[in-house]
FITI-560674 format. One record per residue (C-alpha): chain; z, x, y; residue in one letter. Coordinates in nm, 3 decimals, decimal comma. Layout:
BEGIN
   c         Z         X         Y   r
   A         Z         X         Y   A
...
***
This chain:
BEGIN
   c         Z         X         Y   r
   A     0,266    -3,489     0,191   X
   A     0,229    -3,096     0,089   X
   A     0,087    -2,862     0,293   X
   A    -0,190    -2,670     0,138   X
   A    -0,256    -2,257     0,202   X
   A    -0,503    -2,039     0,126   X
   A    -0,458    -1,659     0,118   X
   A    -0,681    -1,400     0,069   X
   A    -0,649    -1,046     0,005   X
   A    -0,987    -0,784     0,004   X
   A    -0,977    -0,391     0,003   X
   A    -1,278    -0,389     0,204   X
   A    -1,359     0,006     0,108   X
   A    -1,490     0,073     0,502   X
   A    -1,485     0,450     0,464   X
   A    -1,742     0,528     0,746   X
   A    -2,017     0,765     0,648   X
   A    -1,868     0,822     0,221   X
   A    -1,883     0,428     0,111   X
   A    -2,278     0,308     0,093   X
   A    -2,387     0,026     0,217   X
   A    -2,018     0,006     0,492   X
   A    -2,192    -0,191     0,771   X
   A    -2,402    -0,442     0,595   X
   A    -2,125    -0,510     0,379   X
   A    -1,870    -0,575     0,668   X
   A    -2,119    -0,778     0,832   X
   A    -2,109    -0,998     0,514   X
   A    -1,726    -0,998     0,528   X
   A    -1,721    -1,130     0,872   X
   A    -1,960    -1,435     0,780   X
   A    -1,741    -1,494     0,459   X
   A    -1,422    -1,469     0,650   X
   A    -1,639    -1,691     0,895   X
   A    -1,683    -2,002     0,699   X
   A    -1,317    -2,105     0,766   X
   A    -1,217    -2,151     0,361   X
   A    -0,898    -1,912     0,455   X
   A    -0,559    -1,951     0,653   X
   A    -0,419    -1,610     0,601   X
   A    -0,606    -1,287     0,535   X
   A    -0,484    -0,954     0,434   X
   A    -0,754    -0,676     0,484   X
   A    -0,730    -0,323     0,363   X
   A    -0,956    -0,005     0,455   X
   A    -1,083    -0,116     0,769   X
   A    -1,033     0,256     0,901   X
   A    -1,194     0,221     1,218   X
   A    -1,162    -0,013     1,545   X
   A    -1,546    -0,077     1,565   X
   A    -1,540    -0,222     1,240   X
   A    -1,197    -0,403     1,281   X
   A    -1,327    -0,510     1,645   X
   A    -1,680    -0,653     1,481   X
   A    -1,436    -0,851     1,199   X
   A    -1,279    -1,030     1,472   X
   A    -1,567    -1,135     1,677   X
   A    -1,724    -1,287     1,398   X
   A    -1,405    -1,448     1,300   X
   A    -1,272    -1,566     1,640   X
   A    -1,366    -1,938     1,608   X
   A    -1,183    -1,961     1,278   X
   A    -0,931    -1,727     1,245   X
   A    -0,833    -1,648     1,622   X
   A    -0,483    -1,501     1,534   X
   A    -0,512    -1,112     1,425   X
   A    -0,330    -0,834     1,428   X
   A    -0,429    -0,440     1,308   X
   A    -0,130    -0,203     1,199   X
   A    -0,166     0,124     1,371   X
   A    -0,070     0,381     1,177   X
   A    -0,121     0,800     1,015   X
   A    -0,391     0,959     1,217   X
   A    -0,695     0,694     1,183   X
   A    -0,479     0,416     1,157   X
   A    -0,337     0,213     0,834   X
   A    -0,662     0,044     0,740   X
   A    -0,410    -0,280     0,703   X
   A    -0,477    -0,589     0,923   X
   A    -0,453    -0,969     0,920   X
   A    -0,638    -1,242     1,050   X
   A    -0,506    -1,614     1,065   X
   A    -0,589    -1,941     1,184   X
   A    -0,185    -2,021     1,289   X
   A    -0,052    -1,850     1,537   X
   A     0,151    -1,500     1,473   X
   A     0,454    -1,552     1,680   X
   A     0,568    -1,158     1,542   X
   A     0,431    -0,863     1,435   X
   A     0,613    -0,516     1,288   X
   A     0,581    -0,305     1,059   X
   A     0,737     0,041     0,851   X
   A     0,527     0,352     0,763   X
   A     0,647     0,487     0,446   X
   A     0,826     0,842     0,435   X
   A     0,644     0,990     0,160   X
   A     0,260     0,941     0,188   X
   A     0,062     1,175     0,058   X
   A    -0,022     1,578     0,135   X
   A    -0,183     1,665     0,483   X
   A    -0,351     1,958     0,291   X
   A    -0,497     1,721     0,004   X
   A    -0,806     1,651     0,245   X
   A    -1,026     1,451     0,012   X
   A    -0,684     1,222    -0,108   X
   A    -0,663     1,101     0,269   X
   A    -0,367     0,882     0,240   X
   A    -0,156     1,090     0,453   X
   A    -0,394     1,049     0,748   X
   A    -0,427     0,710     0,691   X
   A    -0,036     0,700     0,738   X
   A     0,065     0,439     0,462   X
   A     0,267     0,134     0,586   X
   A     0,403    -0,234     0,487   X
   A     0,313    -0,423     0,814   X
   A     0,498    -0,793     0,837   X
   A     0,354    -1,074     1,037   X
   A     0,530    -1,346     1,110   X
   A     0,282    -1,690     1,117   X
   A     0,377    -2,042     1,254   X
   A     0,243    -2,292     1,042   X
   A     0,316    -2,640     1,103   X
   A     0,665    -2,577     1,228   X
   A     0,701    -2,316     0,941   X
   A     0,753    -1,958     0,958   X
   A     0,596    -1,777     0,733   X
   A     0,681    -1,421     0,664   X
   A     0,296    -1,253     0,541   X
   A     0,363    -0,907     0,464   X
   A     0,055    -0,668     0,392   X
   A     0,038    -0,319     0,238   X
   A    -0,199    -0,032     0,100   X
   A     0,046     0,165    -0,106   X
   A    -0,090     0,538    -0,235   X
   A    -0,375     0,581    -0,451   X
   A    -0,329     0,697    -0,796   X
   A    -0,624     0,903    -0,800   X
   A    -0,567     1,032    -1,190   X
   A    -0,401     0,809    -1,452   X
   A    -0,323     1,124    -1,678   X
   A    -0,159     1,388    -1,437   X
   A    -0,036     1,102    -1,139   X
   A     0,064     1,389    -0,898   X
   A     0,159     1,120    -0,659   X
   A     0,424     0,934    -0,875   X
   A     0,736     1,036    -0,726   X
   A     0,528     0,914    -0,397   X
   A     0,420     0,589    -0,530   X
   A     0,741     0,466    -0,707   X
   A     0,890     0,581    -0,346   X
   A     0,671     0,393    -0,140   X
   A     0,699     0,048    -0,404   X
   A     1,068     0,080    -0,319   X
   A     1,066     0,124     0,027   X
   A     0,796    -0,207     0,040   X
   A     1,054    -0,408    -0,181   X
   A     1,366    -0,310     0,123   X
   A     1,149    -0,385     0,392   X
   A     1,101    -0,728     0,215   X
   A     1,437    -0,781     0,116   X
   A     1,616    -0,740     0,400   X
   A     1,364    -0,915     0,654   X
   A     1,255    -1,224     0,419   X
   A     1,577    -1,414     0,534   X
   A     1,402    -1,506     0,847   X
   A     1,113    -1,653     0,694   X
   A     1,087    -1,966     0,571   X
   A     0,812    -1,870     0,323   X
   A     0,769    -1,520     0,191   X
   A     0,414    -1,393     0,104   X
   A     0,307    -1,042     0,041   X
   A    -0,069    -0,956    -0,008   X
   A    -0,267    -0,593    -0,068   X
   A    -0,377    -0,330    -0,273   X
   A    -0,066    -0,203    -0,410   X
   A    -0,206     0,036    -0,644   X
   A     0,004    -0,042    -0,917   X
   A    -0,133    -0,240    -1,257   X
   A     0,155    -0,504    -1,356   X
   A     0,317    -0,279    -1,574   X
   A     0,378     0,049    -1,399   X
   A     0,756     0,126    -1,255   X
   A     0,620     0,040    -0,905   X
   A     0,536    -0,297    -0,890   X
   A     0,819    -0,377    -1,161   X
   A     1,079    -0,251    -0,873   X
   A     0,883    -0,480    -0,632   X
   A     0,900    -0,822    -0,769   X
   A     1,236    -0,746    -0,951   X
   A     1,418    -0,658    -0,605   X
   A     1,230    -0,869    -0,384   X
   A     1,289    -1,185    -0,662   X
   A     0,846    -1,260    -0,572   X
   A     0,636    -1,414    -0,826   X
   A     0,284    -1,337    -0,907   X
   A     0,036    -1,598    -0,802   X
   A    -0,162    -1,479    -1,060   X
   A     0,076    -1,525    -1,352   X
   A     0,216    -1,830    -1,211   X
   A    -0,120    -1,987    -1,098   X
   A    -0,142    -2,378    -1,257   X
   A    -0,491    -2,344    -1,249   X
   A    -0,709    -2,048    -1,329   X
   A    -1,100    -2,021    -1,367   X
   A    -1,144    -2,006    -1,772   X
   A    -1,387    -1,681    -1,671   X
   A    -1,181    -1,503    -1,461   X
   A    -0,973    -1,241    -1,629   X
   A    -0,833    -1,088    -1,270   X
   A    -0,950    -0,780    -1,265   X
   A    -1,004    -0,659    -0,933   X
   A    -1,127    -0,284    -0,943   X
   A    -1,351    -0,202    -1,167   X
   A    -1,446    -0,514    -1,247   X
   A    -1,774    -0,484    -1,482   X
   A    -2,021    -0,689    -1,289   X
   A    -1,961    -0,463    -0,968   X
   A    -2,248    -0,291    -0,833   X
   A    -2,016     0,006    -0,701   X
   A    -1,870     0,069    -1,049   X
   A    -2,024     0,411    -1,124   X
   A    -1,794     0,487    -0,812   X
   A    -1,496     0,406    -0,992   X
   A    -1,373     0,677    -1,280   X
   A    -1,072     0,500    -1,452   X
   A    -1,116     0,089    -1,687   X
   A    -1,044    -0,192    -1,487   X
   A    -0,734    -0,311    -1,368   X
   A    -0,554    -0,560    -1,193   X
   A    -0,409    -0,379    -0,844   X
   A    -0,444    -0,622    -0,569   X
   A    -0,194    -0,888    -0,521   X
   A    -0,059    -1,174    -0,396   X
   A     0,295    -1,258    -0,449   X
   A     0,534    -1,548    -0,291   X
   A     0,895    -1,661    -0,293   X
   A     1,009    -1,987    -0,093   X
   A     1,368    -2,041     0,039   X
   A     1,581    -2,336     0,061   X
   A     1,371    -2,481     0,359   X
   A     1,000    -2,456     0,171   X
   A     0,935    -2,535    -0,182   X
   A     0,627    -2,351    -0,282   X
   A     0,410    -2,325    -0,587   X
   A     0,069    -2,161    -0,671   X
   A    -0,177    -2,429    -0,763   X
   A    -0,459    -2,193    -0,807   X
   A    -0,529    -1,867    -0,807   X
   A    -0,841    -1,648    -0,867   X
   A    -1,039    -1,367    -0,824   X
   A    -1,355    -1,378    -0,540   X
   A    -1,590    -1,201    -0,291   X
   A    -1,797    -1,043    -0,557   X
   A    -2,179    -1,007    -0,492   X
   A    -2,268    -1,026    -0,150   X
   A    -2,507    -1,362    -0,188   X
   A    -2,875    -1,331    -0,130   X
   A    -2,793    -0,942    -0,122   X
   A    -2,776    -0,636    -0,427   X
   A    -2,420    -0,523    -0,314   X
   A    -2,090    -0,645    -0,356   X
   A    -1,832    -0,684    -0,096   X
   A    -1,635    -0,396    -0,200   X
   A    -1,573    -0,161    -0,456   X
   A    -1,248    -0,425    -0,501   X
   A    -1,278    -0,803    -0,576   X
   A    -1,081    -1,030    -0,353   X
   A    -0,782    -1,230    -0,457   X
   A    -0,767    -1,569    -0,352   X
   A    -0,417    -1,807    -0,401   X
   A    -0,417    -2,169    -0,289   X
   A    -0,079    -2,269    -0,231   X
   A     0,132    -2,603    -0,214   X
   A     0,411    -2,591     0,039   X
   A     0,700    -2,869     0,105   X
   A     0,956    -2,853     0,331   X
   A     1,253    -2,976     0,239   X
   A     1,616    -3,032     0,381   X
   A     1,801    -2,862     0,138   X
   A     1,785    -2,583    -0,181   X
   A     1,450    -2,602    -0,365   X
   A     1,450    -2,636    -0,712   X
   A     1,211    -2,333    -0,809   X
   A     1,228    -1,981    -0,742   X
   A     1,473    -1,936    -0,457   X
   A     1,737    -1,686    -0,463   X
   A     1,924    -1,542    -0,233   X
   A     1,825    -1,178    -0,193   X
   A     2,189    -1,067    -0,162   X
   A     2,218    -1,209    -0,500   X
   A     1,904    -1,064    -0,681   X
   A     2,020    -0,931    -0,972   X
   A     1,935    -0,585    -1,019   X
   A     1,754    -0,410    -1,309   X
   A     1,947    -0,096    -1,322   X
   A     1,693     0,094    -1,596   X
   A     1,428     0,074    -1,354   X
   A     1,652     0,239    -1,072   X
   A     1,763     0,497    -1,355   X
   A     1,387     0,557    -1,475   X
   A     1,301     0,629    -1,051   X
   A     1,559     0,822    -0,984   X
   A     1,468     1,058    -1,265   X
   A     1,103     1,069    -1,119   X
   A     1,223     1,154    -0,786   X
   A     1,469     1,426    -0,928   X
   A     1,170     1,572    -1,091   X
   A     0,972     1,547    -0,816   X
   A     1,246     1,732    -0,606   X
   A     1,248     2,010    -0,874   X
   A     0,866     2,026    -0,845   X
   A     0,901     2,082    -0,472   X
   A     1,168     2,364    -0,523   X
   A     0,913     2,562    -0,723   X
   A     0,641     2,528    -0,484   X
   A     0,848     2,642    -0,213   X
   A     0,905     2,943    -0,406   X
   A     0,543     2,979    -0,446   X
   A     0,469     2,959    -0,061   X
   A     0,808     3,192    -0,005   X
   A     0,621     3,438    -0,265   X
   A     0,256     3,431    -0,092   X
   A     0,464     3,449     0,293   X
   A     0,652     3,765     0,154   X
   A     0,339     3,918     0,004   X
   A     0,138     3,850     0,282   X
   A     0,368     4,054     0,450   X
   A     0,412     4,361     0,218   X
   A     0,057     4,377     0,247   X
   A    -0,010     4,348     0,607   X
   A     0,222     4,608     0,619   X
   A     0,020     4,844     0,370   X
   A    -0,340     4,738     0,543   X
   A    -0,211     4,856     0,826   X
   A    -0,157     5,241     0,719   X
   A    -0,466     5,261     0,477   X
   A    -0,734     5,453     0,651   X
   A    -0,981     5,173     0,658   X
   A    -1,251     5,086     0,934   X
   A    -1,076     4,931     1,230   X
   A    -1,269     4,587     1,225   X
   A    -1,230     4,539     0,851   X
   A    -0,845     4,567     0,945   X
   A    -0,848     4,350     1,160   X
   A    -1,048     4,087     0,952   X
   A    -0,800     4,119     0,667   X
   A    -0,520     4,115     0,931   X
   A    -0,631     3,780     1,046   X
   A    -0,637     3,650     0,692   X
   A    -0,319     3,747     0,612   X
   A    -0,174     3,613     0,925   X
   A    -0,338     3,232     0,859   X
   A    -0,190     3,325     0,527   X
   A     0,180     3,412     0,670   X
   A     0,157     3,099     0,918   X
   A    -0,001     2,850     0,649   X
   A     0,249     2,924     0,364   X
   A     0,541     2,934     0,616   X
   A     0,486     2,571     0,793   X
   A     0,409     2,468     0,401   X
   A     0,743     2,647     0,263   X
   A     0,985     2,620     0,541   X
   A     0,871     2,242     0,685   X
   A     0,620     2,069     0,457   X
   A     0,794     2,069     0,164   X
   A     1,148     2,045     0,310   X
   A     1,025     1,703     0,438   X
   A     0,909     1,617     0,101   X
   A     1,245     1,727    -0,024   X
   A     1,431     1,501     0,180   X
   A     1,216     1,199     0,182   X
   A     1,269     1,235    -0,226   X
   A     1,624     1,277    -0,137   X
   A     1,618     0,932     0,073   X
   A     1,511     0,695    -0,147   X
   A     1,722     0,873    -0,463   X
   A     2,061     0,811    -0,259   X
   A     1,951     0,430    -0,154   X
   A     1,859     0,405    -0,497   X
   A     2,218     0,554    -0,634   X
   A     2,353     0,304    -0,356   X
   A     2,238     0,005    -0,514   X
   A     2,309     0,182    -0,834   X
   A     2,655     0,211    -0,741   X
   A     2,700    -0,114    -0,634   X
   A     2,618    -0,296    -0,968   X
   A     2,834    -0,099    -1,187   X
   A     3,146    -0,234    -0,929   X
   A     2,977    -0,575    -0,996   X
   A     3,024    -0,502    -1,343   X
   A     3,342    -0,405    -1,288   X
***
């Protein structure tokens, strides 16, 4: 007989003290995670441990297994809960994540990671990856492309090259990437994953999958750009577990008996089938040695991180330019026949001035140069390797 699974993914939106309504809508989490309809859980912005903590008392009797991915300055956000035990836990902060210096785009401090925990369930192992990749933060002028496509790449590798010791693959979060964008197109192409959305057998006639901005969500107004589909769950079985989705849908929506929502994000919800089986499945195993690769989408990325690198040359001029300025003029302050406090006020300025562009020039963006530089040459790697394929 099948084994059945159900996963659920939230972006919970726990942003202490900016997000209304944070601990009355946690509470209402907790009792929803409580009601023991879930195997596997992915949560996302659960920033801080009081709030993580209060999840898993309320969850203990039915989803004892947990596990919270430290990570950035106030910790990933990402964590899991499960009713099987996790038997592994690791997990890879990506190298580009946002600015320290963009204070209100807080992704950096968050430190942005793909966190893998391995679950035994019923003498399977099943490989549950979950990740919060960058925000987007404007559709029109994405500042954070180069950072995103980076970080969707990086998520696909980590997948790829630990999914062979899993006999079931599942990856679940906010990925931050609609279905058509460049960085979810590199994850399911290189990781080989399907969409239990698109691949669903059964799907709620209402349900369109939107899960941010959806229009019946009380938090809308919060919520600038149309709705779109951004939180996933994707699978892939291997020659030891034939899996399909049998149902898939979107959930966690108004908090019942309440005038909130869960989140600003809707939950996603995939009931799977599983089978083991003694020998290749007939679905949509591959061997990720053998993934074919989409070479125009590895060309179109490596032409956003080369721009991106270009980009960071001509702000470190601009830092170089304010340091050597800074200078000049301390220089000239110094000699103008000024009161002595007001030099030593502007002195101070221009010395926060001299250290802030210097760190910004010298280290900051030399990091970001060579985290660009990283995932261009693994890119050109793989890049390299298909046309002796070809060949």
């Amino acid at each position: 007989m099948p084994a059945h699974l159900r996963v659920l993914t939230l972006n919970c939106w726990g942003i202490t003290f900016i997000a209304p309504d944070v601990p009355e809508r946690f509470h209402a989490i907790g009792e929803e995670l409580g009601t023991g309809k879930y195997d596997l859980v992915a949560l996302q912005e659960v920033w801080t441990q009081d709030l993580y903590q209060k999840l898993v008392s309320q969850v203990q009797d039915v989803l004892p297994y947990h596990h919270y991915f430290y990570s950035g300055w106030n910790g990933s956000g990402v964590c899991v809960f499960s009713k099987h035990p996790i038997i592994g836990a690791f997990q890879k902060r990506f190298t580009l994540n946002g600015h320290a210096h963009k204070f209100l785009h807080a992704d950096w401090y968050g430190g942005k990671a793909v966190g893998l925990c391995r679950i035994l369930y019923n003498g399977t192992v099943i490989n549950f990856y979950a990740s919060h990749t960058h925000a987007e933060y404007n559709h029109d002028h994405d500042e954070y492309r180069a950072h995103r496509v980076s970080q969707a790449f990086e998520l696909s590798q980590f997948i790829r090259y630990t999914s062979q010791s899993g006999d079931l693959n599942i990856l679940a979060g906010d990925l931050n990437n609609q279905p058509f964008e460049l960085g979810l197109k590199i994850i399911q192409s290189y990781t080989g994953m399907d969409d239990a959305w698109l691949t669903a057998e059964h799907k709620n006639a209402e349900d369109v999958g939107i899960t941010c901005g959806y229009p019946g969500n009380g938090y809308l107004p919060s919520y600038p750009h149309p709705p779109v589909r951004i939180d996933y769950v994707f699978f892939k079985g291997t020659e030891k577990c034939r899996v399909k989705c049998v149902h898939c849908e979107t959930t966690m929506h108004r908090v019942p008996g309440k005038p909130f929502n869960y989140s600003d994000h809707e939950g996603v919800l995939a009931h799977f089938e599983l089978e083991k089986t003694s020998g290749p499945s007939d679905g949509n195993v591959e061997n990720p040695a053998e993934i074919s690769q989409d070479d125009d989408l590895f060309h179109e990325a490596i032409t956003i991180m080369e721009d991106a690198m270009d980009t960071t040359s001509t702000t470190r001029r601009f830092y170089g330019t304010v340091f050597l300025f800074s200078m000049v003029l301390m220089l000239v302050i110094s000699h103008l026949p000024l009161p002595f406090l007001l030099i030593s006020l502007i002195h101070l300025l221009l010395a926060f001035l001299i250290g802030w562009s210097f760190w910004m020039g010298v280290v900051v963006m030399e990091m970001e140069r060579r985290g660009l530089l990283a995932t261009k040459s693994s890119m050109q790697v793989l890049l390299n390797r298909s046309v002796k394929k070809r060949n």
